[in-house]
C-alpha positions as CSV (number, residue, x, y, z in Angstrom):
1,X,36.7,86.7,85.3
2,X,35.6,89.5,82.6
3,X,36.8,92.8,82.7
4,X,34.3,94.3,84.2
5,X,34.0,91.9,87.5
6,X,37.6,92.8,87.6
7,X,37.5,96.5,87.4
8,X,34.4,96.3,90.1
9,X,36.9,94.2,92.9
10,X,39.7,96.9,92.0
11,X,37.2,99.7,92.9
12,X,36.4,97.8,96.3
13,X,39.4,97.1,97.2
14,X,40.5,101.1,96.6
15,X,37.3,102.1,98.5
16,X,38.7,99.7,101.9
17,X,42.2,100.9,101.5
18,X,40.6,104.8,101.6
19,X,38.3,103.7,104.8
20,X,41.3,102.6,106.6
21,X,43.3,105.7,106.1
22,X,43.0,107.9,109.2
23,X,42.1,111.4,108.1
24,X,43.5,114.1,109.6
25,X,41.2,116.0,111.5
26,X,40.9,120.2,110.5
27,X,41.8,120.8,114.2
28,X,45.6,119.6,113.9
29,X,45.8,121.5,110.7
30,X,45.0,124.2,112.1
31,X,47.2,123.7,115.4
32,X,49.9,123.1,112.7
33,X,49.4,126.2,111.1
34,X,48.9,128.0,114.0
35,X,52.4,126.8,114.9
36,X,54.4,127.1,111.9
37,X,53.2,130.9,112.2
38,X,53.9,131.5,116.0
39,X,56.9,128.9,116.5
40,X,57.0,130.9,120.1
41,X,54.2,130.4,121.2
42,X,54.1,126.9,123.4
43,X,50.5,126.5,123.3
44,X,50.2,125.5,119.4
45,X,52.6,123.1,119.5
46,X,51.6,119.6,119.4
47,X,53.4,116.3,119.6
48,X,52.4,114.6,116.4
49,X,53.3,111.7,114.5
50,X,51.7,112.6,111.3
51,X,53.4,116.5,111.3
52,X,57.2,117.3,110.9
53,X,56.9,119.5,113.8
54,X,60.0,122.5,114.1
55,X,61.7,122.0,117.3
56,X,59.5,122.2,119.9
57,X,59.8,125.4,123.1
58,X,61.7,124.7,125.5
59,X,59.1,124.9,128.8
60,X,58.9,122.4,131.1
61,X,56.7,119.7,129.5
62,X,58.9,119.6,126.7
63,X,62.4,119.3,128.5
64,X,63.1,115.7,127.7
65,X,65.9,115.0,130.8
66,X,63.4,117.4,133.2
67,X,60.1,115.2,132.0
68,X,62.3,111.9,132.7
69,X,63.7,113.0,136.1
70,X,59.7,113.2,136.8
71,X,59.1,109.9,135.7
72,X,61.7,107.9,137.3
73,X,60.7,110.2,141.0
74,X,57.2,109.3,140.4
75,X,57.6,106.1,139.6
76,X,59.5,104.9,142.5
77,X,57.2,106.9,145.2
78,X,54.3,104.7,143.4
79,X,56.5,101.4,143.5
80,X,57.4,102.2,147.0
81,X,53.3,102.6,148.1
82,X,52.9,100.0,146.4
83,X,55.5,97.9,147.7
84,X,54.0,99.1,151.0
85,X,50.3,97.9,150.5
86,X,51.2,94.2,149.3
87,X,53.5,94.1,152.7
88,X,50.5,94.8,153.9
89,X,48.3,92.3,152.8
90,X,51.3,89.5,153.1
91,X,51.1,90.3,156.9
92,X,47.0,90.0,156.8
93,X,47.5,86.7,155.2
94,X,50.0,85.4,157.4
95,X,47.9,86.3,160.6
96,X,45.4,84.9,158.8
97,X,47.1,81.6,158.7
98,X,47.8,81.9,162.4
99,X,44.1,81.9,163.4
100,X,43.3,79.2,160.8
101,X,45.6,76.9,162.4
102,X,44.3,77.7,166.0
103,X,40.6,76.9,164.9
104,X,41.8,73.6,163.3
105,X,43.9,72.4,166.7
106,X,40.2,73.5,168.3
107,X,38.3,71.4,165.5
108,X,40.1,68.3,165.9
109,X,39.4,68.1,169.4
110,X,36.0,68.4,169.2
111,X,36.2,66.0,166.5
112,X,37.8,63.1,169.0
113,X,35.4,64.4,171.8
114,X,32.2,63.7,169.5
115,X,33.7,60.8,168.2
116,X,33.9,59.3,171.8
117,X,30.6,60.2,172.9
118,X,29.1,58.7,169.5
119,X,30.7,55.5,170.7
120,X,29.2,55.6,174.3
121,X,26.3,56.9,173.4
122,X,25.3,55.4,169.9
123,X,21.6,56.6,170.0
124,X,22.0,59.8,171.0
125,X,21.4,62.4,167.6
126,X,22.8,64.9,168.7
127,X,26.3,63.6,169.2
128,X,26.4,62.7,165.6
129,X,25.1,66.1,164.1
130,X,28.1,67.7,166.0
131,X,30.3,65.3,164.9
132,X,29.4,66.0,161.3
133,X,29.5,69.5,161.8
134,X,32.5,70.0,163.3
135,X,34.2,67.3,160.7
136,X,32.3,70.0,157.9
137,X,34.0,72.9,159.3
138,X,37.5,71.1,159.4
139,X,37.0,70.6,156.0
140,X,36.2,73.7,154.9
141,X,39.1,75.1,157.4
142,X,41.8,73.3,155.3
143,X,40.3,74.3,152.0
144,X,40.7,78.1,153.8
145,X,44.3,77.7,154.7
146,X,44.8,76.0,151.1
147,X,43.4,79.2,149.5
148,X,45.7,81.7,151.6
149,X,49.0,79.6,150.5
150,X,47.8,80.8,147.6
151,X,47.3,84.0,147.6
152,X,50.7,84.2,149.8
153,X,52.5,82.8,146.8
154,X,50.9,85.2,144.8
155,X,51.5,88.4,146.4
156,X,55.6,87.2,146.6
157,X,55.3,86.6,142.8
158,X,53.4,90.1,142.4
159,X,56.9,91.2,144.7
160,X,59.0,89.7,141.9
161,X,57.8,91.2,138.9
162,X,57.6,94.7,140.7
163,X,61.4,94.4,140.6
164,X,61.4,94.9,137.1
165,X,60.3,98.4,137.5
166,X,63.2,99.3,139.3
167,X,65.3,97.8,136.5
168,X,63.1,100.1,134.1
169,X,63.9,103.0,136.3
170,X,67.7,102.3,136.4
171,X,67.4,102.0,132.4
172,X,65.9,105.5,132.4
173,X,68.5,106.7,134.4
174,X,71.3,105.8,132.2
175,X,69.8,107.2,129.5
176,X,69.2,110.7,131.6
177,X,72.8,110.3,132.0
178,X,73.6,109.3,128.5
179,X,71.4,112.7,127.7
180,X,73.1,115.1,130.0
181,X,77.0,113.8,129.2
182,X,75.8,114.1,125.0
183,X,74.4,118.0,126.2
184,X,77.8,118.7,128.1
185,X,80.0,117.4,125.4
186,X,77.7,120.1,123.2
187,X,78.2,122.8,125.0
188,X,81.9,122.7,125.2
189,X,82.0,121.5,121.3
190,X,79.8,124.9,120.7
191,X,81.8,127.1,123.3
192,X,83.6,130.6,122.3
193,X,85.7,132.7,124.2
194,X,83.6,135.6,122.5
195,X,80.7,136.9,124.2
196,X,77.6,136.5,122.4
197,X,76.5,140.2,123.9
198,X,79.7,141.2,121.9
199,X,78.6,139.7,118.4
200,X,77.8,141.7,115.5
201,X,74.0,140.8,114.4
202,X,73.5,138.4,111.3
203,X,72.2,140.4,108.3
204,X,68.4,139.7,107.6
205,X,69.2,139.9,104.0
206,X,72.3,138.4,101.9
207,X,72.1,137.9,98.3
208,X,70.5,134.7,97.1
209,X,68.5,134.7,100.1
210,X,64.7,133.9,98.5
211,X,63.4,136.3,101.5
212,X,61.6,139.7,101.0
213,X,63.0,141.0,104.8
214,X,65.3,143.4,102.9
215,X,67.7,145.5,105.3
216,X,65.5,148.6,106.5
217,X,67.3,151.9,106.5
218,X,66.8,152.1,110.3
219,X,69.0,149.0,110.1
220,X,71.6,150.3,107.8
221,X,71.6,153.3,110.6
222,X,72.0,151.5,113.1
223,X,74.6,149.5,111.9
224,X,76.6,152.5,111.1
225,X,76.2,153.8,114.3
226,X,77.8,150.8,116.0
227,X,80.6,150.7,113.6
228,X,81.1,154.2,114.6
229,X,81.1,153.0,118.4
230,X,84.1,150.9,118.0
């Protein structure tokens, strides 16, 4: 291979790797930007995978125990309807089976009946198509009931692997738990027996800070003033 054929499959191959690079669209740049700039304001933040976002505001869609409480409620009101509809059809099928096996006890006797009168009455035609229809419809009977074993077996299986969700729910539970003993544990860790209300403010300014927010006189008056207070 000369130089050049090598240099030209090296080019390619950059070109592909470049195509399969998602770009990021100007929209979430400027969502991100929009962000970083108003870190307050819930509606620029967006759960990305590409950004390092700042922590996000705490409203309700991004409360993570609040957003897994509704998950696990939903969940089980949808596994419980759905639970509800396949009892349903189980009870169908099973009815279903009832009738079946009626019209089959009704088929075999008019099987034996056309059977008999085939064998008094050999010539007569119309013995025989009953016969044959009736022995038809048998047939086709069984291959009914046949089909609703089935789907009976089916719908317990479909029962089985619902249990599962409930499992998943019970996962997500513990971990809501897990969540909510870790943010207890927090707040005691992080407890005072100092009011904030009582605090003195944090300086916006302290040497070595690389910030231009430089204490306003206002500040420095006001700061006086409360020292004066106490």
């Amino acid at each position: 291979m000369t130089q050049e054929e090598l240099d030209a499959l090296m080019n390619e191959e950059v070109d592909m790797m470049e195509m399969d690079e998602e770009p990021v669209s100007d929209t979430t740049e400027e969502m991100t930007e929009e962000y970083f700039n108003n870190p307050d304001d819930p509606e620029g933040y967006r759960a990305s995978a590409v950004h390092s976002w700042p922590p996000p505001p705490p409203t309700d869609d991004n409360k993570m125990v609040h957003q897994l409480d509704d998950v696990t409620k939903e969940s089980e009101e949808k596994a419980t309807e759905i639970f509800d509809l396949i009892e349903g059809i189980s009870n169908d099928l099973t009815d279903s089976q009832d009738t079946v096996a009626k019209i089959d006890s009704i088929l075999d006797a008019n099987i034996t009946l056309f059977e008999t009168l085939c064998t008094k009455f050999p010539h007569v035609e119309a013995f025989k198509t009953q016969l044959a229809q009736n022995q038809e419809a048998k047939a086709k009977n069984s291959s009914l009931n046949d089909m609703m074993e089935t789907n009976i077996d089916t719908v317990m299986n479909i029962m089985d692997i619902m249990q599962y969700q409930d499992i998943h729910r019970q996962k997500i539970e513990r971990v809501i738990n897990v969540m909510r003993a870790l943010s207890t544990y927090m707040n005691h860790l992080f407890s005072s027996k100092v009011d904030d209300s009582k605090r003195v403010t944090s300086a916006v300014h302290l040497p070595g800070d690389n910030t231009a927010d430089i204490v306003s006189s206002e500040d420095i008056e006001a700061l006086l003033a409360s020292f004066g207070q106490k």
